[in-house]
N, CA, C and O atoms as a CHARMM CRD file, in Angstrom:
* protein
*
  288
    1    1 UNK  N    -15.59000  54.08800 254.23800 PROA 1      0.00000
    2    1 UNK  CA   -16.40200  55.20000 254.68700 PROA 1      0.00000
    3    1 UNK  C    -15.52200  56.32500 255.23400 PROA 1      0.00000
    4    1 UNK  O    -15.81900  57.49300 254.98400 PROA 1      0.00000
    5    2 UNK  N    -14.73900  56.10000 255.77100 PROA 2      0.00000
    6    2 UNK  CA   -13.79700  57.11800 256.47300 PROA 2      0.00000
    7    2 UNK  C    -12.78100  57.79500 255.44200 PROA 2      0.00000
    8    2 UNK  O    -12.07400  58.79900 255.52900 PROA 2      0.00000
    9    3 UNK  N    -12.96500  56.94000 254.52500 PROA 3      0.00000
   10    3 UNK  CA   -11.68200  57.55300 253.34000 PROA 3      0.00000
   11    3 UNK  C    -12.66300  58.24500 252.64900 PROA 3      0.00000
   12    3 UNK  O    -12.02400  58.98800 251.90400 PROA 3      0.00000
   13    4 UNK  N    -14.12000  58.47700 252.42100 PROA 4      0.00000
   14    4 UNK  CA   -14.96300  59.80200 251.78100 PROA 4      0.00000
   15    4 UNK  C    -15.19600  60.53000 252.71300 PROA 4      0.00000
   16    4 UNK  O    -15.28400  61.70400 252.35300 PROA 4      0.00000
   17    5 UNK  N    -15.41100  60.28900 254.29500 PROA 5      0.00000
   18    5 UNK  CA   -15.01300  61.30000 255.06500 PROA 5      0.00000
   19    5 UNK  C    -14.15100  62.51600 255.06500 PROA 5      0.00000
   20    5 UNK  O    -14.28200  63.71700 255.30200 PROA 5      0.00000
   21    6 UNK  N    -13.08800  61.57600 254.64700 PROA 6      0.00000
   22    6 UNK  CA   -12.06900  62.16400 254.89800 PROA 6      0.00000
   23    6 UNK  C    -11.62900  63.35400 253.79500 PROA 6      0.00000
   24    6 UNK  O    -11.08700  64.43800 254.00800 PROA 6      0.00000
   25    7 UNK  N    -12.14900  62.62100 252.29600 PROA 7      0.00000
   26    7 UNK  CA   -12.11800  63.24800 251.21200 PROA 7      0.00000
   27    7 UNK  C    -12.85500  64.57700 250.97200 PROA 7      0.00000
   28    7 UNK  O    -12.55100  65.47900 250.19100 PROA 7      0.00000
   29    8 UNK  N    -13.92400  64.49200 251.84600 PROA 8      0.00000
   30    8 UNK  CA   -14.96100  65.23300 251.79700 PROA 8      0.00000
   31    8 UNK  C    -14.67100  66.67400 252.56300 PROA 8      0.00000
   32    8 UNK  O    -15.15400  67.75900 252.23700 PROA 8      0.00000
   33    9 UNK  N    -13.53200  66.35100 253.94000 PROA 9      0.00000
   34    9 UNK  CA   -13.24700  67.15300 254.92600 PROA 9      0.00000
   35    9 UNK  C    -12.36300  67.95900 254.07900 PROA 9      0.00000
   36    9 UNK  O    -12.59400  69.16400 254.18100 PROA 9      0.00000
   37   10 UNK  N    -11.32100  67.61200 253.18900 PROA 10     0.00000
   38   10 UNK  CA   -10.46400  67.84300 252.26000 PROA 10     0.00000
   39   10 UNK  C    -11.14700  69.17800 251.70600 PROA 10     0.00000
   40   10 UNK  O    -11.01400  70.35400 252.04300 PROA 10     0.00000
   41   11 UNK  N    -11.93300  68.55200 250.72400 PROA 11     0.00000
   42   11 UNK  CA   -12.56700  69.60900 250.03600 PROA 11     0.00000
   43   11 UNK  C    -13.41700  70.49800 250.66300 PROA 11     0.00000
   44   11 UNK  O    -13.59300  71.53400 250.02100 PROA 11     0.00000
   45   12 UNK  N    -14.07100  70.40500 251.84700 PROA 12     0.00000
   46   12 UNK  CA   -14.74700  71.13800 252.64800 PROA 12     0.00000
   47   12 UNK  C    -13.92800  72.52400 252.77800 PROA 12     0.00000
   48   12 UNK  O    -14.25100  73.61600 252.31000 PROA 12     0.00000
   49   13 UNK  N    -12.29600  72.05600 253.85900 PROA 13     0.00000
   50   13 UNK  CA   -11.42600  72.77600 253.56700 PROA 13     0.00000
   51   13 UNK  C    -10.91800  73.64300 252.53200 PROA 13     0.00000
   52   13 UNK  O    -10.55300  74.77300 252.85900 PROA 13     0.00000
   53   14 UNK  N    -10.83800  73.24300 251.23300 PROA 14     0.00000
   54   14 UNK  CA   -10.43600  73.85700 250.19100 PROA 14     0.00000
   55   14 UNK  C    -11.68800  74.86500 250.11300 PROA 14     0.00000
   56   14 UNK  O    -11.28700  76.01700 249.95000 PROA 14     0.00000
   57   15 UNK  N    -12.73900  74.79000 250.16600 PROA 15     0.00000
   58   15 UNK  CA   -13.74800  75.35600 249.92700 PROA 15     0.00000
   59   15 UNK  C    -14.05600  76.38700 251.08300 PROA 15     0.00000
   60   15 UNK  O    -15.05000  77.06300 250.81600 PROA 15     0.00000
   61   16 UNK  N    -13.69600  76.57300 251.83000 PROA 16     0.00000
   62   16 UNK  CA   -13.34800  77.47500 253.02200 PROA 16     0.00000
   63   16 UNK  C    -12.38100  77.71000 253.40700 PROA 16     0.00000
   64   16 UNK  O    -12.02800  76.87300 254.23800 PROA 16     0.00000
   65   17 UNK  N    -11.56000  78.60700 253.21100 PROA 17     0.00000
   66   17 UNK  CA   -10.34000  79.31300 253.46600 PROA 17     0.00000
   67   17 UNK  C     -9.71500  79.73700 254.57000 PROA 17     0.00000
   68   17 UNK  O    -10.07400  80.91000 254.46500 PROA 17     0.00000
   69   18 UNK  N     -9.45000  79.73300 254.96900 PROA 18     0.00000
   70   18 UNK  CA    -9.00000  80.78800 256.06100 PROA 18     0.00000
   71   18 UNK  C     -9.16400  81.81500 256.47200 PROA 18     0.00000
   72   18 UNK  O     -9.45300  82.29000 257.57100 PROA 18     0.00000
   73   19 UNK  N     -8.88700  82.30600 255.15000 PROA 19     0.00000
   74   19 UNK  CA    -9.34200  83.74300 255.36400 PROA 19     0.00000
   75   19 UNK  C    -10.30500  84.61800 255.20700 PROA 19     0.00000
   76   19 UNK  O    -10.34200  85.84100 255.34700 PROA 19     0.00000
   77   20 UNK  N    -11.57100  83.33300 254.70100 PROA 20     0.00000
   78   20 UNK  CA   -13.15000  83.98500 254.91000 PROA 20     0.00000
   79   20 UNK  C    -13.65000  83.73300 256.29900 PROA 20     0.00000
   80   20 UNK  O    -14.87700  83.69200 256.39100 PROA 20     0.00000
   81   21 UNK  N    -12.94800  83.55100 257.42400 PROA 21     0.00000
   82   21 UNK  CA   -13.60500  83.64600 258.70800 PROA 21     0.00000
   83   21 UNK  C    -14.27000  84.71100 258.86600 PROA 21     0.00000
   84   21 UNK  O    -13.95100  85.49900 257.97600 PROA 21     0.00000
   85   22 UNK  N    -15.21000  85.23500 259.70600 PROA 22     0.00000
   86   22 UNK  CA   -15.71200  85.85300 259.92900 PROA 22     0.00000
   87   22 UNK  C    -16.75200  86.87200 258.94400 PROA 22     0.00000
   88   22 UNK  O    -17.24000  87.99200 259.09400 PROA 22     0.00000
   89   23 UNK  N    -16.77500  86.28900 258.34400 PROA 23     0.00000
   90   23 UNK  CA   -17.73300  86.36900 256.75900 PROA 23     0.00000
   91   23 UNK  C    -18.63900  85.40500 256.90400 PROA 23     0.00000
   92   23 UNK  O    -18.57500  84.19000 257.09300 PROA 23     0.00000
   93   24 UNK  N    -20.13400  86.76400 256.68700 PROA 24     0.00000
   94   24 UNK  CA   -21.02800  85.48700 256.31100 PROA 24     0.00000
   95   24 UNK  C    -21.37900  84.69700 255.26400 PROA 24     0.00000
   96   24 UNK  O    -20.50600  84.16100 254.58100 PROA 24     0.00000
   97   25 UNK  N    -22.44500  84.56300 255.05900 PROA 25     0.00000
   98   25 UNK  CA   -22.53300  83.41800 253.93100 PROA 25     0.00000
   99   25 UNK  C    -22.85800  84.58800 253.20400 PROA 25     0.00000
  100   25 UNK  O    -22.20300  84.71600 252.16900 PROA 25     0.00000
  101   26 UNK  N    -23.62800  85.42000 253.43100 PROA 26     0.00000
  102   26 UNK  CA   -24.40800  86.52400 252.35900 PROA 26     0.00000
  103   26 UNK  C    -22.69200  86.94300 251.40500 PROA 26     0.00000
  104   26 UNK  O    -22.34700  86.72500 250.24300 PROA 26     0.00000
  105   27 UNK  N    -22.04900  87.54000 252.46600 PROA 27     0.00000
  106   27 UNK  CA   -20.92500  87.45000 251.55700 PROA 27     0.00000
  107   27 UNK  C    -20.02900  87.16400 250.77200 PROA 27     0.00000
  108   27 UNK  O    -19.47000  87.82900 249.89900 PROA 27     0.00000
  109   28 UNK  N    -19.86100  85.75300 251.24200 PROA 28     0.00000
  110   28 UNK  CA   -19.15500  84.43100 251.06400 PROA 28     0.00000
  111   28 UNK  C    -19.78100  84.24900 249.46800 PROA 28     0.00000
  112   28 UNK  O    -18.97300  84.08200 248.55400 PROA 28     0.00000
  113   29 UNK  N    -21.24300  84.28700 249.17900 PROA 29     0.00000
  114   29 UNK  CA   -21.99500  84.06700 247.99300 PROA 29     0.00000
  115   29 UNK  C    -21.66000  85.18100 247.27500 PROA 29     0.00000
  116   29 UNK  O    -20.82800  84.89200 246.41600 PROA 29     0.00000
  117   30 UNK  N    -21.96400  86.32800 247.27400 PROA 30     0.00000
  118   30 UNK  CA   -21.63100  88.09600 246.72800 PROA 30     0.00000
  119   30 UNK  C    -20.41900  87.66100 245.95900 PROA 30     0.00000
  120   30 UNK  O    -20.40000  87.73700 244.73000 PROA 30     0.00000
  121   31 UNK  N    -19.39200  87.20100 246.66700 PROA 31     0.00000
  122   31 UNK  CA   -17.85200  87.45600 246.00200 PROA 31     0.00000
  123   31 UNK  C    -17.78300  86.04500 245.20500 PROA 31     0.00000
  124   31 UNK  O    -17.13900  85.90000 244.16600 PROA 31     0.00000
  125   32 UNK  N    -18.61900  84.91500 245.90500 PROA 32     0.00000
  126   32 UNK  CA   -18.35000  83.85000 244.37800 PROA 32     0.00000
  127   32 UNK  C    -18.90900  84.00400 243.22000 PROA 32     0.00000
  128   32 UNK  O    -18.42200  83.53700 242.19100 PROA 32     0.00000
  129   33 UNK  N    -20.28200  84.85800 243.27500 PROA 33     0.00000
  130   33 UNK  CA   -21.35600  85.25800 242.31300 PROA 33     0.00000
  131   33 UNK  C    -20.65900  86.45500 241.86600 PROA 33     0.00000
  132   33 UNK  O    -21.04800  86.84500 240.76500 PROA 33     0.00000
  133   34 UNK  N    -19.75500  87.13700 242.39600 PROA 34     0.00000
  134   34 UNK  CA   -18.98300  87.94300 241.52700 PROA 34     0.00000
  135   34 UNK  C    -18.03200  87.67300 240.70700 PROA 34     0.00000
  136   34 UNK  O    -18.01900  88.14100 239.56800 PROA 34     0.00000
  137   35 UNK  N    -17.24400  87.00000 241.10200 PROA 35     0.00000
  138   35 UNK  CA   -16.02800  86.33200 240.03100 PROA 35     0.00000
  139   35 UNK  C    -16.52500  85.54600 239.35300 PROA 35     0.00000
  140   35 UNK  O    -15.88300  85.55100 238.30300 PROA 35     0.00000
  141   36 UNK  N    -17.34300  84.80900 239.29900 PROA 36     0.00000
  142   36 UNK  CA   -18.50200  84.45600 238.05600 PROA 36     0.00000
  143   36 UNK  C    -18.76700  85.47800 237.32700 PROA 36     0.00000
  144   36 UNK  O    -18.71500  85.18800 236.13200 PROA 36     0.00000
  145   37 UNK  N    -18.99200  86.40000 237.50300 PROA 37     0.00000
  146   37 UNK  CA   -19.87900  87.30600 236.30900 PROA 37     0.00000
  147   37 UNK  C    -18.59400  87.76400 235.83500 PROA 37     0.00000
  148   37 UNK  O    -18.30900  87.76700 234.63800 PROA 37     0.00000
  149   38 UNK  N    -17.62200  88.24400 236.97300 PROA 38     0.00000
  150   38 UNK  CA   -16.14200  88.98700 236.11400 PROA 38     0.00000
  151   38 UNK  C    -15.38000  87.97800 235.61300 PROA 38     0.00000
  152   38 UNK  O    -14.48500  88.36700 234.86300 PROA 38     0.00000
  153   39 UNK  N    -15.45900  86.68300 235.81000 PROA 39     0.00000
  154   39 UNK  CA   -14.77800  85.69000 234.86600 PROA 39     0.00000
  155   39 UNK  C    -15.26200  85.61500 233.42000 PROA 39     0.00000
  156   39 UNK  O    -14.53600  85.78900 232.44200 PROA 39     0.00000
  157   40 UNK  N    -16.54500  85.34200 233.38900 PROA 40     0.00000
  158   40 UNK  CA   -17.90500  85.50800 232.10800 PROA 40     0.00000
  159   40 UNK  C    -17.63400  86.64800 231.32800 PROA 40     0.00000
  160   40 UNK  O    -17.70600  86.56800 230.10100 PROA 40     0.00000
  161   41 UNK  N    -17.33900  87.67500 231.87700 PROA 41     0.00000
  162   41 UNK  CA   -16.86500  89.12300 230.92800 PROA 41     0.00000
  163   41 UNK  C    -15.70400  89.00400 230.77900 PROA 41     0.00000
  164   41 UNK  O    -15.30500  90.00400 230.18300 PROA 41     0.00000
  165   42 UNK  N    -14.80900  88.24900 231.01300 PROA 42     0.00000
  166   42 UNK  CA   -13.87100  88.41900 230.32700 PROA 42     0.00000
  167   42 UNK  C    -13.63300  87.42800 229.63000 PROA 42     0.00000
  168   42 UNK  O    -12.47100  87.35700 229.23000 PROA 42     0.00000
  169   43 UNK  N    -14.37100  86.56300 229.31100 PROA 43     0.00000
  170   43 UNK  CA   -14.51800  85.44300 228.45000 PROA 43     0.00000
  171   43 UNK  C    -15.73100  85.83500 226.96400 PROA 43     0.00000
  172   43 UNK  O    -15.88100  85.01100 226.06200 PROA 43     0.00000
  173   44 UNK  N    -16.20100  86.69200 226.97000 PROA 44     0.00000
  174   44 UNK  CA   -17.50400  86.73900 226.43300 PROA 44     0.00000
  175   44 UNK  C    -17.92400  88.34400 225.95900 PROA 44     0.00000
  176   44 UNK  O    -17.98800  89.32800 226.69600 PROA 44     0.00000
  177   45 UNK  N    -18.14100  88.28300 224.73900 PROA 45     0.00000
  178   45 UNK  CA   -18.33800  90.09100 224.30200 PROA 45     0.00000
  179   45 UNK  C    -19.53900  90.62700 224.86500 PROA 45     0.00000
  180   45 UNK  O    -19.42300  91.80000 225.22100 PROA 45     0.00000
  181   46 UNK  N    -20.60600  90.12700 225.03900 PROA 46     0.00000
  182   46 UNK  CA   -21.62800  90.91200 225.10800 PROA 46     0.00000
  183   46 UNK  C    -22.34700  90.24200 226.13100 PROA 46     0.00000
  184   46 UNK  O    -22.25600  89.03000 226.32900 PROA 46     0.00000
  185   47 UNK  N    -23.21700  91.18800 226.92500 PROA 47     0.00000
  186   47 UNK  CA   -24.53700  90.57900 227.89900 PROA 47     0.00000
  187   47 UNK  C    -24.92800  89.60000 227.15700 PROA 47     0.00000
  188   47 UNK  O    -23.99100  88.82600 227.35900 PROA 47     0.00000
  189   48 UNK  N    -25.31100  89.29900 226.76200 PROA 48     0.00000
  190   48 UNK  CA   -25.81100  88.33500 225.59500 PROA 48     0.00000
  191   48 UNK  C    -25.01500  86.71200 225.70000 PROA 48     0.00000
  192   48 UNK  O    -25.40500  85.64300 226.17000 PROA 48     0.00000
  193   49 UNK  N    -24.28100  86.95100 225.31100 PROA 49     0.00000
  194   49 UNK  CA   -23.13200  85.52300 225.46700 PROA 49     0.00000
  195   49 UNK  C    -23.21300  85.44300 226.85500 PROA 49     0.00000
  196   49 UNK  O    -23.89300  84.50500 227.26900 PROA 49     0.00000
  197   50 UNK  N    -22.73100  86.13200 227.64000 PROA 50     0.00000
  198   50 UNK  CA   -22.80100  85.78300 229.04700 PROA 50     0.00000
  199   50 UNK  C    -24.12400  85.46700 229.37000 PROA 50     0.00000
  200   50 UNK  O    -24.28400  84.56200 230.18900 PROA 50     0.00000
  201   51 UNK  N    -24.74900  85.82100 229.07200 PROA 51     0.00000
  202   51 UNK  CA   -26.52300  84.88200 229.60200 PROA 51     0.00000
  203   51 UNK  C    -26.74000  83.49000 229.06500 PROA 51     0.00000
  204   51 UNK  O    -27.31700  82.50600 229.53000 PROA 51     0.00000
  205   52 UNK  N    -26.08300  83.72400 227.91400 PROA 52     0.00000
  206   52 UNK  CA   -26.14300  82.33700 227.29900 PROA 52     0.00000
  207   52 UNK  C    -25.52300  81.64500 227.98800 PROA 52     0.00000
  208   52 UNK  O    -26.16800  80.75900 228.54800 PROA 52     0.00000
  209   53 UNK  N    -23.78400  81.73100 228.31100 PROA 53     0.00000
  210   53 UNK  CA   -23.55000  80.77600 228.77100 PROA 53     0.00000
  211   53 UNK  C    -23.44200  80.60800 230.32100 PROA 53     0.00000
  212   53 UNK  O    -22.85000  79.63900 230.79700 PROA 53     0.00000
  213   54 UNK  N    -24.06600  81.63600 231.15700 PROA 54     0.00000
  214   54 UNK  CA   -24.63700  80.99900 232.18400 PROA 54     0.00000
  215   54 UNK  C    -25.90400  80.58300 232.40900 PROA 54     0.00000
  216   54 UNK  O    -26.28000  80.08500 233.47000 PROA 54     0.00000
  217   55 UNK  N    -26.81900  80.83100 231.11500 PROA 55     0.00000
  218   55 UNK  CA   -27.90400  79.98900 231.30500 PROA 55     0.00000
  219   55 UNK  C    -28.74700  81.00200 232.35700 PROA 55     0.00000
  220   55 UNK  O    -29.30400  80.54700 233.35600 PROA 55     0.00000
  221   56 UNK  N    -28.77300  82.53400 231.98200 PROA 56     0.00000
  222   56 UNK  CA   -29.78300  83.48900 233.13900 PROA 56     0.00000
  223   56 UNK  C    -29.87000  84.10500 232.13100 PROA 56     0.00000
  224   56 UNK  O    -29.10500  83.96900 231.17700 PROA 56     0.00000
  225   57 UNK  N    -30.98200  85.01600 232.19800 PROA 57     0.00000
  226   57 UNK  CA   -31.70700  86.28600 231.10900 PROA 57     0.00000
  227   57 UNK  C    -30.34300  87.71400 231.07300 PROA 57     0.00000
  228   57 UNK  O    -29.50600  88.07400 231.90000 PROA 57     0.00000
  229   58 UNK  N    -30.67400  88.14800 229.79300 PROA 58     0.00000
  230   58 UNK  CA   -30.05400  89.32300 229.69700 PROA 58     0.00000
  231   58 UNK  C    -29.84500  90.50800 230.66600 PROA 58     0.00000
  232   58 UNK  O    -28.86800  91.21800 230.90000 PROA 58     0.00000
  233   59 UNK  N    -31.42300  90.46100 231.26600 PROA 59     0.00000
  234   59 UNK  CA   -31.13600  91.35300 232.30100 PROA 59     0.00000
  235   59 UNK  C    -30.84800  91.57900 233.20300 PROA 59     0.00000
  236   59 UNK  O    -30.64300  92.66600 233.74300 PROA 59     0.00000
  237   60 UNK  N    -30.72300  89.83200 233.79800 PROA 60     0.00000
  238   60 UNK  CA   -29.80400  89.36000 234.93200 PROA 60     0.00000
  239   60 UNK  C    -28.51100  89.70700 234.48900 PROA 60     0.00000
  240   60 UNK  O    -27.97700  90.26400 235.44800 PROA 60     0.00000
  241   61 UNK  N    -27.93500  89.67900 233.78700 PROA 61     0.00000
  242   61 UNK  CA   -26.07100  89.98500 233.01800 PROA 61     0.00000
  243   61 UNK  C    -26.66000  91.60000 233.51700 PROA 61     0.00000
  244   61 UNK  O    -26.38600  91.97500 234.65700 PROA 61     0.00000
  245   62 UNK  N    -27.05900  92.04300 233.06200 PROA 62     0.00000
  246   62 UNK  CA   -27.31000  93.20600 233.28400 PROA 62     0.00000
  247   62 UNK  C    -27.03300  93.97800 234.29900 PROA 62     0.00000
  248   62 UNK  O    -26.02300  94.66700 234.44200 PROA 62     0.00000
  249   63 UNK  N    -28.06700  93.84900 235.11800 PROA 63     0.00000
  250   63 UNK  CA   -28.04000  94.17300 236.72900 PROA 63     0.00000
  251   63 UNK  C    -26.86500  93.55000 237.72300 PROA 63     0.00000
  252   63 UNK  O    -26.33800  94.28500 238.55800 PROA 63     0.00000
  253   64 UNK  N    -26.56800  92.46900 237.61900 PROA 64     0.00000
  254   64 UNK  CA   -25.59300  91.93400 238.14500 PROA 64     0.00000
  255   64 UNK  C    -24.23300  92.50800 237.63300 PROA 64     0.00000
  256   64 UNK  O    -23.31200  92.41800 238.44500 PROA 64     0.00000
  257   65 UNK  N    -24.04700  92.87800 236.85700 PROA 65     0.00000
  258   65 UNK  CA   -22.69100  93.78200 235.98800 PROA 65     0.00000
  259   65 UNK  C    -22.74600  95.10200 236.88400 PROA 65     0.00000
  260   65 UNK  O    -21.90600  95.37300 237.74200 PROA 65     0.00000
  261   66 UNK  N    -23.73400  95.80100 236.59600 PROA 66     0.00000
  262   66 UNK  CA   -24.44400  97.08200 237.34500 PROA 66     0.00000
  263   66 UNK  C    -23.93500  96.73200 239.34100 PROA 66     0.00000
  264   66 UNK  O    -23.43500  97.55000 240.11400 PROA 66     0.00000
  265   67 UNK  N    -24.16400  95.84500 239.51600 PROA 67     0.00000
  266   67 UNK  CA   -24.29600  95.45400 240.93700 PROA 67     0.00000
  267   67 UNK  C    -23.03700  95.27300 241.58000 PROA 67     0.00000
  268   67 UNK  O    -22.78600  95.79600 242.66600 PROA 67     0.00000
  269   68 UNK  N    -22.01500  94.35700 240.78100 PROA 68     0.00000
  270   68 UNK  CA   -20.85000  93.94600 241.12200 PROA 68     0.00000
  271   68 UNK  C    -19.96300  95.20500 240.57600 PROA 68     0.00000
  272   68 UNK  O    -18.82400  95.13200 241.03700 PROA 68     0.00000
  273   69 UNK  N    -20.15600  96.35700 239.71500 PROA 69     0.00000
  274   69 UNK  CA   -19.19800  97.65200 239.13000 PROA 69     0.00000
  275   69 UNK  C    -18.56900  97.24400 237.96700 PROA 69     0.00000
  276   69 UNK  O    -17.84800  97.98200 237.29600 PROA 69     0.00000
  277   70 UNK  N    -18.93500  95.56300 237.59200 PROA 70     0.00000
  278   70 UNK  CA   -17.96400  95.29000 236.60100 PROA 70     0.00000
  279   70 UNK  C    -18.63200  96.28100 235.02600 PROA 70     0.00000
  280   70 UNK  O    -19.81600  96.54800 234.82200 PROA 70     0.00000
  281   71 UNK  N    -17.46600  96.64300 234.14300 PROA 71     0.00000
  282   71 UNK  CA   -17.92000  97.13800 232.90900 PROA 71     0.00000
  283   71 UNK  C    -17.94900  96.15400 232.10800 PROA 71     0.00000
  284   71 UNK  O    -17.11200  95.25100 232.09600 PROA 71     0.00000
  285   72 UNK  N    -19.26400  96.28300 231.10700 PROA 72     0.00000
  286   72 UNK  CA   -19.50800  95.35500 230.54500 PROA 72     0.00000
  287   72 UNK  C    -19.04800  96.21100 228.67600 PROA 72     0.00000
  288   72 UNK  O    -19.16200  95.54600 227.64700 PROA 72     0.00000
């Protein structure tokens, strides 16, 4: 039990940085939900593929592109 504790604290860590202290969660989410979409565009030609392969509507790629500044 203490060794998935422990494993768990591990990754907890990895998953919180350092240097998102003082950041909330609203933000904390913004910038992971952003490098998602700017990872996806640069993997992927069109709104289209990127909906596909995150599995959200076109016009979510859409607005969220629009939202985060990325060019699509």
């Amino acid at each position: 039990m203490q060794e998935v504790a422990a494993k768990l604290e591990g990754q907890h860590a990895a998953a919180c940085p350092a240097d998102t202290a003082g950041t909330s969660l609203r933000q904390r989410v913004d910038e992971f939900e952003r490098s998602i979409f700017a990872e996806a565009l640069a993997r992927h030609r069109s709104t289209y593929a990127i909906a596909k392969a995150l599995d959200v509507s076109q016009p979510t790629v859409v607005r969220k592109l629009k939202q985060y500044r990325l060019k699509s």
